[in-house]
Each structure stands twice: as C-alpha cells, then as structure tokens.
C-alpha positions in Angstrom: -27.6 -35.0 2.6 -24.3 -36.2 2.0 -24.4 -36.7 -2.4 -26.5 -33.4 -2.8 -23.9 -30.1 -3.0 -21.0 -32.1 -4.4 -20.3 -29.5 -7.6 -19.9 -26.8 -4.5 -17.8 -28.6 -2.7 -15.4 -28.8 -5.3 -15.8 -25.5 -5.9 -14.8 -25.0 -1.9 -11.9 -27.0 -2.5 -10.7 -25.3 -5.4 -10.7 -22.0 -3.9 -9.1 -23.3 -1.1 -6.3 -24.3 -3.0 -6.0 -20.7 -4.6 -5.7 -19.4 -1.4 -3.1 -21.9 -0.1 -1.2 -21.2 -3.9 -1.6 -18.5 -4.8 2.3 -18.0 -5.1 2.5 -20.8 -7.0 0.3 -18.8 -10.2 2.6 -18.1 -12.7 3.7 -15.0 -13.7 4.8 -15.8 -17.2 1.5 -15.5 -19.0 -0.2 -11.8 -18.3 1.6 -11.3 -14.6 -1.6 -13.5 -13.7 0.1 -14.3 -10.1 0.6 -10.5 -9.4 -2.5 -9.5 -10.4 -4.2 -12.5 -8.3 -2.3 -11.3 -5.5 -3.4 -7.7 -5.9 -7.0 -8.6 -5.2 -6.6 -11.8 -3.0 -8.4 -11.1 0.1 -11.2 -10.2 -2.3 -11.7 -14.1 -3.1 -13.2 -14.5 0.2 -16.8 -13.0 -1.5 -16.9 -16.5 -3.1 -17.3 -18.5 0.6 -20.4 -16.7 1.8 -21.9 -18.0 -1.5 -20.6 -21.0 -1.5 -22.1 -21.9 2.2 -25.3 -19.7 1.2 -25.7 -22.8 -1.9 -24.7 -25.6 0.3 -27.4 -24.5 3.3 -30.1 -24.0 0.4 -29.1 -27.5 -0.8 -29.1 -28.8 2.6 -25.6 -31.0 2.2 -23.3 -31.7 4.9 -20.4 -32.6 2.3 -20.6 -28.6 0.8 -20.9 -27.0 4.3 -17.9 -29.5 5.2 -16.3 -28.1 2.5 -16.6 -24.8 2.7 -14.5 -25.3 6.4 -11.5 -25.1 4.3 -11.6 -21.9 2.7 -13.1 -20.5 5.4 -10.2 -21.4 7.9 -7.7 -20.7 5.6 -9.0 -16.8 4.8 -8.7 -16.0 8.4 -5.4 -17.6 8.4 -4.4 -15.0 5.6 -6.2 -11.8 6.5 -7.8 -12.6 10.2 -5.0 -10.5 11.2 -5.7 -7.7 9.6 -9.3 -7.4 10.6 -8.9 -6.4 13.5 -7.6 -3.2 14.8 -3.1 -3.8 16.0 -3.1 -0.2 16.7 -1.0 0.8 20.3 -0.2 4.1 22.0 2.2 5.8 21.9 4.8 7.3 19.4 7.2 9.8 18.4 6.4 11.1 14.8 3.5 11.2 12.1 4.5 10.5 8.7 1.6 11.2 5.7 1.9 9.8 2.5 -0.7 10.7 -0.6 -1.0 10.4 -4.2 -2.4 13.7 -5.3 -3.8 12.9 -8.6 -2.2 15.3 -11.6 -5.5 16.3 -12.4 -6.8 17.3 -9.3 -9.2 19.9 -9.7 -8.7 21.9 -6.5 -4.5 21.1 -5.4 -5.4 23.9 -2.2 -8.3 22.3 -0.8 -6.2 18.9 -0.8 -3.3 20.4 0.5 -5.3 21.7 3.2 -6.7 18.8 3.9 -3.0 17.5 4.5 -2.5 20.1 6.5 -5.5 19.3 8.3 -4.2 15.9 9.5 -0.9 17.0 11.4 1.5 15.2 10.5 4.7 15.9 10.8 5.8 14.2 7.6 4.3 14.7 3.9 5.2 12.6 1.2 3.4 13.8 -1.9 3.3 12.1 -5.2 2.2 12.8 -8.8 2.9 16.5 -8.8 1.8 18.1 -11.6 4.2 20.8 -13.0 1.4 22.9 -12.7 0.5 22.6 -9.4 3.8 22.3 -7.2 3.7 25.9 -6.4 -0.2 25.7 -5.4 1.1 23.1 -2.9 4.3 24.9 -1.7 2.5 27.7 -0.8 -0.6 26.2 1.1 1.8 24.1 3.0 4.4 26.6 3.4 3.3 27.7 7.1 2.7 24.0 8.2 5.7 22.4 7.0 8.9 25.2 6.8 11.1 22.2 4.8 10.5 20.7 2.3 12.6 19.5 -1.5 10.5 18.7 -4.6 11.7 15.9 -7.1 10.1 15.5 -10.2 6.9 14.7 -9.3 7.2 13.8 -6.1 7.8 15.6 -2.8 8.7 15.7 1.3 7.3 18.7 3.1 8.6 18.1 7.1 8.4 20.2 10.4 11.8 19.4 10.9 15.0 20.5 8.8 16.1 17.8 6.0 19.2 17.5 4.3 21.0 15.1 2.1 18.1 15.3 -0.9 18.9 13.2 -4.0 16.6 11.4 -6.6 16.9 8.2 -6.7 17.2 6.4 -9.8 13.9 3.5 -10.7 14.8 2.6 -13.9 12.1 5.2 -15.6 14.0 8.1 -17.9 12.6 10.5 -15.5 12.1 11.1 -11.5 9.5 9.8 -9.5 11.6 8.7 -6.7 13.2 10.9 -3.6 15.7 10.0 -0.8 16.2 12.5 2.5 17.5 12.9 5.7 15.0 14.1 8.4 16.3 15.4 11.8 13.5 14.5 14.3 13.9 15.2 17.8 14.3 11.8 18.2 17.2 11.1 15.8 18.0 11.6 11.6 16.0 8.8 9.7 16.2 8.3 6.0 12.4 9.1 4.6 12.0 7.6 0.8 9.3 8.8 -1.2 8.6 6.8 -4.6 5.9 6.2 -7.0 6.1 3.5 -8.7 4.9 3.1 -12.3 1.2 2.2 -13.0 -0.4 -1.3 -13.9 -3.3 -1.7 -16.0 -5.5 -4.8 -16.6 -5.6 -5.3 -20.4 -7.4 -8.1 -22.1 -4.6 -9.5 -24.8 -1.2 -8.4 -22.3 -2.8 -9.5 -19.1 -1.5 -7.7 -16.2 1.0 -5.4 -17.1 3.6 -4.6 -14.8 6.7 -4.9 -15.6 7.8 -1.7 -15.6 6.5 -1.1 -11.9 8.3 -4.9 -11.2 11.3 -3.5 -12.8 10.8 0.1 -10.4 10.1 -1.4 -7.6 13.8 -4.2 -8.0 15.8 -0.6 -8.1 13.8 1.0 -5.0 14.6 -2.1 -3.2 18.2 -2.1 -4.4 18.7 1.9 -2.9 17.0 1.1 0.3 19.2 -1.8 1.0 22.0 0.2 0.4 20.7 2.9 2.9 23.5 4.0 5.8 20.8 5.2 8.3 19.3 3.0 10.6 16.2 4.1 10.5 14.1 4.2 7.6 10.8 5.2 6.3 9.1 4.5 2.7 6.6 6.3 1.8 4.1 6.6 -1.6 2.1 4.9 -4.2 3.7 1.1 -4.6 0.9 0.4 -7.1 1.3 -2.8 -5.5 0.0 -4.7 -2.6 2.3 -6.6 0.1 0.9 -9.5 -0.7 2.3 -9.2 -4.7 5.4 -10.8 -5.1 6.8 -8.9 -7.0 7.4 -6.3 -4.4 9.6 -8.9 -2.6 12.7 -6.8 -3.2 11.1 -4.2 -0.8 8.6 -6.7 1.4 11.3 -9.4 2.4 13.4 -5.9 4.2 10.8 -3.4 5.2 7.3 -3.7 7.4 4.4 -2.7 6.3 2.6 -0.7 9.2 -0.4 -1.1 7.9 0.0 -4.9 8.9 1.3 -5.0 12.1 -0.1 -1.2 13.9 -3.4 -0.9 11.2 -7.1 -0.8 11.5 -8.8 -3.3 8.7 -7.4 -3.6 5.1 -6.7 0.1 4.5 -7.8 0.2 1.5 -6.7 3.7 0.0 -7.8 3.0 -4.1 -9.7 4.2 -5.8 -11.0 6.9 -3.6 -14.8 6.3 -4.0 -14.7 2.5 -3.0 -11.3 1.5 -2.2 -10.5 -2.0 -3.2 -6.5 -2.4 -2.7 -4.0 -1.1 -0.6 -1.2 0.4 -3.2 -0.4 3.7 -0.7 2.3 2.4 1.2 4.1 3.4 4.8 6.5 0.8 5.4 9.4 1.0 8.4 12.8 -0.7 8.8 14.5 0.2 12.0 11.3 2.1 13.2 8.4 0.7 15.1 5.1 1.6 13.9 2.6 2.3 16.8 -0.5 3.0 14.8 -1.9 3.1 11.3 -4.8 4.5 9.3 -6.6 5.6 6.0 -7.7 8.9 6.3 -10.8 10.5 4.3 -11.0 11.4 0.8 -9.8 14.5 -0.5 -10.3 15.7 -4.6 -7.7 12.8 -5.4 -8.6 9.5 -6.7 -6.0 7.8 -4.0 -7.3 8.3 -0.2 -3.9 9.5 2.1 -2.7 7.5 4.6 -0.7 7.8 7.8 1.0 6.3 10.4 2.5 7.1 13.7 5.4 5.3 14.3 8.6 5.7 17.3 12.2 6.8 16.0 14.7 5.7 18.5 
C-alpha cells in the first residue's frame, strides 16, 4: 500500500509546486509564465486523475499526495467558486467585445440593450458597423463617444472624452467622465492587443504587456476618485503581466462574482479576458451574461458610486 503509486505521487508533488510557483515561471523563453497563468485554474483537471490512479492503485502514499494539490487549488480559486455576490448598488456598467465580424451587429446590440445597463463599453468596432450600433442603441443610451474601435454608450451625460494613448499606432483605448446620480466617475474602455499561442515564439504578448504598462500608467494618473475599467484585457488577473493595472484596480469578478466568469471563447469559455475592474467603487455583484453572435460572452457588474 505504501510503495505502489509512488510515480503519482510525484506527479502530485510536482503540480503542487506549479501551483505554489507559478510566478516563479519565467517569462524570458515564449512568455511561458503568462501563458501558465492564463490557464491556471485549469491545472486542477490533473488532481481528479491523479486521486482516480492512486485509488485504482490502492496506495496511501499517492492519495497522501494528492492532499497537496488539492489543498492548495482551493487556496487559489476556492474563493471564486462560490458565489460573493451582495445587494444592493447604484449603477450597472456592461462591457463586450463585439467581434469585427459579427454577422448580425443589431441583434447583439439588442441584446445589450436587453440587459439594462446603464453603462456600455463596446470594443472591436468595425468601421462598418459603428453606425448599426449607434442607431439600435440610440433610444437606450442618449450619450455616447466612439474612439477608434471602441465605444461608451451611457444613460447619463458624459464629458471630458479623449483617447488614450497604449502604445499601438492607432486607438483602441477611451477615457470619460460619466455623471451618475450618484457623482462623476472616470469610465476607461480599452482593448488590449491580442496573444496568440505559437509553436517556435511561444506566447506572444508583448505588445498586449507593453498596452497594458501604458493603460496602467493613465489610470494612475486619473484625478477622479472613482474609477471604472472596462473591456477585453486579453489577460487574466492572475497574469503578471497585468500587474501595472492589478496591483491598483479590483477585479469585481473576484470579490462580488458568481464562479470563474469565464467570457472566451463564446461557445465554451475557458478564461476570463473581459474585464470590469473598480478603484474607488465597490462592486456589489458580478456576472457573465449569455452569448450573443460574438465570439467574447458580455459581462456586467453592478457596483455603488459614492
């Protein structure tokens, strides 16, 4: 009982020590760490296997073993499994990458619609299709400012509209003032650059590291108090290298959500890269929302504005 299952308790040990370092993977070679990070609460699959092996093995030493990895996932993600969500709240903010190619831009913008918020960040507007949207949301949401491909649409008037500047030759980031009834908060909208998994570069994101350093960089330099980010991070909380926004904004999603939140890919989400994250704002409640004809699911919070 205690020599058989000796291989899998290694192997229990080994992704324990993954889980406990998993900041420790280095970067350098491929953005290995990042891309780790990305998909880390997916390396729990491995322990139901690993005790499935050590009870068909019938060793003490691998279901021992697989203790570890087991107490050190909940430790990581326990949290978010079960639902943080509290009453209460002042305003509903909506954030959703809209695909460029989506096939039907009305029905999705109805389906926006459909939610109620009171705050719609939009991101990868297609040249094409900004007008589709400006009309269908026209009656919802009177305000609204438009900035390369991304876009605000609120129920309250906004002022103070600028791009702001990610490092990328063109605009995919937006800064405004919104006026709720319950005071003027400074709403970002931003999509960061895309990562890909490629076999000889690795992970790369380096442009979306370099992005995300300048998003950080404005939103630190913010003069409102209150301040909500909103859009497609392409990035995780738990990647480092979205530290420069992490280590000063919450993630509501992790202290007022429902389960991961996964919102990508659509059909079977995997990671949480659509992002609602406070500073100065308490987030009440947070949740993924259905799919629309995007290949990002939208997702929304409720959160209250002092």
């Amino acid at each position: 009982m205690w020599r058989r299952g000796i291989i899998t308790a290694v192997c229990a040990l080994l992704l324990t020590l993954l889980l406990v370092m998993h900041s420790s993977v280095p970067n350098r070679i491929g953005n290995l760490g990042s891309l780790l990070e990305t998909f880390l609460p997916w390396a729990g699959l491995a322990i139901p296997v690993l005790l499935l092996i050590g009870l068909l093995r019938r060793s003490a030493t691998a279901l021992i073993a697989v203790l570890l990895p087991i107490v050190v996932w909940l430790n990581l993600f326990g949290g978010l499994v079960s639902d943080k969500s509290a009453g209460g709240g002042n305003l509903t903010v909506l954030t959703h990458n809209v695909n460029a190619q989506n096939p039907d831009p009305a029905t999705t913008a109805k389906d926006v619609i459909a939610a109620g918020a009171d705050v719609v960040a939009l991101e990868e507007l297609a040249e094409n299709q900004v007008s589709t949207y400006e009309t269908q949301l026209k009656s919802a949401y009177p305000y609204h400012s438009v900035k390369g491909t991304v876009g605000l649409w609120s129920k309250y008037p906004i002022s103070g509209v600028r791009a702001v500047d990610i490092r990328l030759g063109w605009t995919r980031a937006m800064r405004a003032a919104v006026a709720t009834p319950s005071g003027t908060i400074a709403v970002y909208v931003a999509h960061l650059p895309s990562v890909r998994v490629n076999f000889s570069l690795g992970f790369t994101a380096n442009g979306r590291d370099r992005s995300a350093d300048a998003l950080g960089e404005a939103i630190a330099k913010e003069k409102l108090t209150g301040v909500i980010l909103l859009g497609d991070l392409n990035g995780t909380m738990n990647d480092r290298s979205l530290a420069s926004i992490t280590s000063q904004m919450r993630s509501t999603q992790g202290v007022a959500g429902d389960g991961f939140g996964f919102s990508w890919p659509a059909d079977f989400p995997m990671a949480r890269i659509d992002q609602i994250m406070v500073k100065g704002i308490e987030p009440k409640s947070s949740w993924v929302l259905p799919a629309t004809n995007s290949d990002h699911r939208p997702v929304a919070a409720r959160v209250e504005v002092a």
